[in-house]
C-alpha atoms as one frame of an Amber mdcrd trajectory, in Angstrom:
protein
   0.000   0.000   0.000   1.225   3.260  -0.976   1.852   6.033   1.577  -0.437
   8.595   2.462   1.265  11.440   1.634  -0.463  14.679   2.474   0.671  18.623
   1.593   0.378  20.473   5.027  -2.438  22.799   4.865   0.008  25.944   5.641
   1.751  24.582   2.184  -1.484  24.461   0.704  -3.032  27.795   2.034   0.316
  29.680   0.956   0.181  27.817  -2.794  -3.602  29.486  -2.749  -2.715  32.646
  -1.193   0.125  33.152  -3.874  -1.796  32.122  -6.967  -4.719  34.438  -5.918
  -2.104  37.421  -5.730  -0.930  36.485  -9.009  -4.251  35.948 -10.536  -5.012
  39.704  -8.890  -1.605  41.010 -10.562  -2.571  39.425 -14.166  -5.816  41.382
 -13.842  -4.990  44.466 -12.435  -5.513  47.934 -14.199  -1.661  48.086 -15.261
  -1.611  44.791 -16.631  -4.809  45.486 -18.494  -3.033  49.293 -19.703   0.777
  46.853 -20.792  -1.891  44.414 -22.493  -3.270  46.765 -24.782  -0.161  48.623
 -25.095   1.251  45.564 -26.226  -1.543  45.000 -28.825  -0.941  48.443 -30.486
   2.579  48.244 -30.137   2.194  44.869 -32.366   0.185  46.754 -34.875   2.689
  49.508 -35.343   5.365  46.732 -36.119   2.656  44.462 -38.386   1.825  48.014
 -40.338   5.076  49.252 -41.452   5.842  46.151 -42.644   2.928  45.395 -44.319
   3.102  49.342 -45.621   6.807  48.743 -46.913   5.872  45.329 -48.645   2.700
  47.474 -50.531   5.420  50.337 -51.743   7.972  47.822 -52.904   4.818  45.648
 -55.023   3.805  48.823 -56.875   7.201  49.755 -57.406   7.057  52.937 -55.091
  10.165  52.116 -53.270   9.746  50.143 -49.759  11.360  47.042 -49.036  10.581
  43.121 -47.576  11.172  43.267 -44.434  10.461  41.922 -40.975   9.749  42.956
 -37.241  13.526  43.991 -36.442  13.409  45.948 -39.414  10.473  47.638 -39.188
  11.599  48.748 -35.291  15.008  50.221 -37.533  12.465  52.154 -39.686  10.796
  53.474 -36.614  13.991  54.468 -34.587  14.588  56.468 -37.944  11.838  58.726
 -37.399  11.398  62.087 -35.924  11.633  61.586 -31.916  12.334  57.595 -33.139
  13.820  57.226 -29.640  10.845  58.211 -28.168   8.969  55.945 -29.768  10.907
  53.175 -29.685  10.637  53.089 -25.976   7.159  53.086 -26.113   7.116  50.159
 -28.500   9.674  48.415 -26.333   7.174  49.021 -23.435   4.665  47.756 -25.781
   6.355  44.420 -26.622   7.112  43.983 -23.197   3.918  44.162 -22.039   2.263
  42.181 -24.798   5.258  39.489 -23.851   4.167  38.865 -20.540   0.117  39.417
 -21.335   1.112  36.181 -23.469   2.888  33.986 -20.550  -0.123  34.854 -18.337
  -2.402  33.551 -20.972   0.015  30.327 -21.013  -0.502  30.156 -17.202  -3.996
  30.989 -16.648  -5.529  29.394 -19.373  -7.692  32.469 -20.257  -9.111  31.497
 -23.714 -10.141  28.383 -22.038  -8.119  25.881 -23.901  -7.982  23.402 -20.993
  -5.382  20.722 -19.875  -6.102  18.075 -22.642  -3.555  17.101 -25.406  -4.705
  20.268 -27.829  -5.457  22.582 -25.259  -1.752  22.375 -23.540  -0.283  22.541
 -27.008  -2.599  25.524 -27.469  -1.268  27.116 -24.027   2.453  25.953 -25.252
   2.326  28.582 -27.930   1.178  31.500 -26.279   4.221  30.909 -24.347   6.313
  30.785 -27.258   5.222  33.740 -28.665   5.660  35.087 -25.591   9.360  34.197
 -25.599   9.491  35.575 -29.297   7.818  39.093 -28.289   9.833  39.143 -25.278
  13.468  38.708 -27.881  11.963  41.443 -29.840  11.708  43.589 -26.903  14.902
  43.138 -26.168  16.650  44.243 -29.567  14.159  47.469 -29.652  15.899  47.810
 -26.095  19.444  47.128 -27.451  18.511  49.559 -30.469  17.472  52.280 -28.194
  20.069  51.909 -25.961  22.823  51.838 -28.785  24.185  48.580 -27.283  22.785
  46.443 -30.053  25.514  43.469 -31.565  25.405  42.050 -34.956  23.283  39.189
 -33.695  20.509  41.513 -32.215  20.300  43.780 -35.624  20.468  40.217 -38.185
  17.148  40.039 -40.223  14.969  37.145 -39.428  16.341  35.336 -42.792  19.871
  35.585 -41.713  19.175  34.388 -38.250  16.707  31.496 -39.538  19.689  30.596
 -42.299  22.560  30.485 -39.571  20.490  28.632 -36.913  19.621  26.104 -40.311
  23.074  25.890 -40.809  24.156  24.950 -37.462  21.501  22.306 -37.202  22.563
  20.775 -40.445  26.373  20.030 -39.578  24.706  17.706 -37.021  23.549  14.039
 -38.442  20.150  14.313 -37.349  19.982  18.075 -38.425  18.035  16.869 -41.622
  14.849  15.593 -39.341  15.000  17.855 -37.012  15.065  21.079 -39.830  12.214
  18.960 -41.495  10.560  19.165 -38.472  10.695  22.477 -37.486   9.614  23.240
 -41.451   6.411  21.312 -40.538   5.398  23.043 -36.981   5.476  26.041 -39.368
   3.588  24.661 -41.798   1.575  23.873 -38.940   1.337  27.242 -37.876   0.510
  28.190 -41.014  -2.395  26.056 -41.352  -3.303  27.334 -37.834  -4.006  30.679
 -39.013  -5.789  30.131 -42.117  -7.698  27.924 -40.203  -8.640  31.167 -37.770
  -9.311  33.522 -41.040 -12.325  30.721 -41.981 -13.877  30.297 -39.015 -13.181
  33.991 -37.174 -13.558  32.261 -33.978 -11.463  35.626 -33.150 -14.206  37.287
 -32.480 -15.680  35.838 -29.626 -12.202  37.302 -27.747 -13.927  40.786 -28.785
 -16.199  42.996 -26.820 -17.810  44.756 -29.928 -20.828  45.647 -28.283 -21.938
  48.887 -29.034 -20.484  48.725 -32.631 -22.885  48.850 -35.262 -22.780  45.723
 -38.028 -21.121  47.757 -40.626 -18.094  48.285 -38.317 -18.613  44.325 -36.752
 -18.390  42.785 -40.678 -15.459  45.625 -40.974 -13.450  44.267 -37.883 -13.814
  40.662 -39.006 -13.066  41.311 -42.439  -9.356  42.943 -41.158  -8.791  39.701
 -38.732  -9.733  37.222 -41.976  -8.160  38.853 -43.883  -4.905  39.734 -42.217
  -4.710  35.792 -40.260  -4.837  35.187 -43.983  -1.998  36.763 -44.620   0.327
  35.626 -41.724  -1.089  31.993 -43.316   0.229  32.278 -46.383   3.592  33.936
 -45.328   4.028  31.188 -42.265   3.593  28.473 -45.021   6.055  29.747 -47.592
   8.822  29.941 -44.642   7.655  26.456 -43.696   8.068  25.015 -47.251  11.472
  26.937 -47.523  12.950  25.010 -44.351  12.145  21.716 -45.476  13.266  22.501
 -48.413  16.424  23.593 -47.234  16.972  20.904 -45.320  16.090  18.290 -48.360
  18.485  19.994 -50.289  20.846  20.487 -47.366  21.117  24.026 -48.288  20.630
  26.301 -45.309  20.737  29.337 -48.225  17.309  28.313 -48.874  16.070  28.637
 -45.587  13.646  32.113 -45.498  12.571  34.039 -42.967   9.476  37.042 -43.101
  11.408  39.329 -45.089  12.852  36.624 -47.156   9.438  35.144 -47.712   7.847
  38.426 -48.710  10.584  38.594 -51.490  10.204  35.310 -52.569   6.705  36.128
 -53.747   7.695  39.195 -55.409   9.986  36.844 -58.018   6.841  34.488 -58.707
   4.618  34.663 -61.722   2.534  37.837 -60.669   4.607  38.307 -58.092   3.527
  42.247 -57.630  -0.038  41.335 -57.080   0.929  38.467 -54.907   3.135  40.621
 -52.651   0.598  43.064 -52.906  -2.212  41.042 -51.606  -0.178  39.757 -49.058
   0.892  43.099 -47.912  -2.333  44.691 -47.918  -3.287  41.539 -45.698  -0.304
  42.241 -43.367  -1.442  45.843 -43.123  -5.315  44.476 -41.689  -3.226  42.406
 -39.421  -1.798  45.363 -37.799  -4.904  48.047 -37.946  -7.047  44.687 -36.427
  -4.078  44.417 -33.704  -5.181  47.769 -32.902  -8.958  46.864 -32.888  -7.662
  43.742 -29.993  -5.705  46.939 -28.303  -9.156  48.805 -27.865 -11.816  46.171
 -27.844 -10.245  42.698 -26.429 -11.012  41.224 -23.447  -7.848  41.282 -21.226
  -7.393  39.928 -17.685  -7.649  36.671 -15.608 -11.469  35.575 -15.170
C-alpha cells in the first residue's frame, strides 16, 4: 500500500494565497493598460511592414522586411527614440500578457492534449515578443551586436546551418519546417472560421463596423497563413536539399513572392493583408477582453 502522503495545509493555504495574488496582478488595471499597449505596439510593427511590402509591389520604393526591421524604420523617425521606448514598453507588455495567458488558461483551452499545445504557444510567442523587446531595447540603448540587428532570414539561415552540420539536423530542420507549416495552417484555419471574435467585446459597434473588424482579422490571419507556409516550405526545403541558403525568414518570404509569376499582385495582396493584421491588432488593443477571469 502506498503512503499517504499529504501537503500540510500551511503549504497548501500559501500555494492558494500566492496564486490568488498572481491571478489579482494578471488582472490588475496596469496589466490590463501593458496588455493593450502591447496589442498596439504589435500593430505599429505588423503596419510598417505590411506598408513597406505594398510600396515595394507597386514599385514605389519600400522594401521586404520583418519585425527587427520595421523597429530600424521606426527608430529612424522624428523623436524615433521616443517611440521606440514606447514600442519596447509595448512588446514587453504584450510578452508577458502572453505567458499569463500560457498560465492561466484564459481562452479556455484546458489541460487536454490540444489545449496544452494551445497554451504551449502563447508561451512561445511570448518568448518571441519578449526577444523582440529586447533588440528594440538594445537599439534604443545603442548597445545592439550584430546578432541583435540580423534580419529574421539571416538568423533562420545560420540557426539552419548549425543544425545541419549535425547528423540528425536533416529531421530535425524537417521538423521544425512542418510546426510552421503547422502554424501556417493554424491561421488560415482562424481567417475561416473567425472564432477571433468571440475574444472581442464589440458591443456597441454597429454591423457595418462588426463585418469591418472581421473582415481585417480574416483577412490579415490570412496573410500571416500564407507567409508562415512559404517559410515552412522553404525550411524543409532547405533541409532536403541540405542548403541552409534556402532557408527564409518574413522578409525573405515576402521577397520570394515578389519573383513568382505575378509576383507584384501576390506581394501586394499579401501586404495589404499584413497591413489588416496590424490596424485589427489595434482593434484587440481597444476592444479585447484582457485579464484573468
Amino acid at each position: 500500500m502506498k503512503p499517504d502522503i499529504r501537503v500540510p495545509e500551511e503549504v497548501q493555504d500559501a500555494g492558494r494565497v500566492a496564486n490568488r495574488t498572481a491571478r489579482n496582478a494578471a488582472s490588475s488595471r496596469w496589466m490590463t493598460i501593458f496588455a493593450r499597449l502591447g496589442y498596439a505596439a504589435k500593430g505599429v510593427v505588423y503596419l510598417i511592414i505590411g506598408w513597406l511590402a505594398v510600396q515595394l509591389a507597386i514599385g514605389a520604393g519600400g522594401k521586404a522586411t520583418d519585425q527587427r526591421g520595421a523597429l530600424q524604420t521606426i527608430y529612424e523617425q522624428p523623436f524615433g527614440k521616443f517611440l521606440l521606448v514606447l514600442v519596447v514598453i509595448g512588446l514587453l507588455g504584450f510578452a508577458i500578457w502572453c505567458f499569463l495567458q500560457a498560465w492561466f488558461d484564459t481562452e479556455g483551452k484546458g489541460r487536454d492534449m490540444k489545449g496544452l499545445v494551445g497554451r504551449l504557444a502563447y508561451a512561445v510567442t511570448g518568448v518571441s515578443y519578449a526577444i523582440l523587446a529586447f533588440g528594440a531595447f538594445q537599439l534604443v540603448s545603442g548597445s545592439g551586436t550584430g546578432s541583435t540587428t540580423k534580419s529574421t532570414t539571416t538568423a533562420t539561415q545560420d540557426v539552419t546551418a548549425q543544425l545541419l552540420n549535425h547528423s540528425w539536423g536533416v529531421a530535425i530542420v524537417v521538423i521544425l519546417g512542418l510546426i510552421v507549416i503547422g502554424v501556417a495552417c493554424y491561421m488560415l484555419a482562424k481567417a475561416y472560421t473567425a472564432k477571433f471574435q468571440r475574444r472581442l467585446q464589440l458591443t456597441g459597434l454597429s454591423t457595418g463596423l462588426r463585418r469591418g473588424v472581421i473582415f481585417l482579422g480574416r483577412f490579415g490571419y490570412a496573410a500571416l497563413g500564407v507567409v508562415f507556409g512559404l517559410i515552412g516550405v522553404f525550411l524543409i526545403v532547405a533541409a532536403l536539399q541540405h542548403n541552409p541558403h534556402q532557408a527564409r525568414g518574413l522578409d525573405g518570404a515576402l521577397r520570394a513572392l515578389i519573383q513568382q509569376p505575378f509576383g507584384p499582385v501576390l506581394l501586394g495582396i499579401v501586404a495589404l493583408g499584413l497591413v489588416a493584421y496590424g490596424v485589427y491588432s489595434f482593434v484587440e488593443a481597444r476592444y479585447r477582453r484582457v485579464g484573468v477571469s
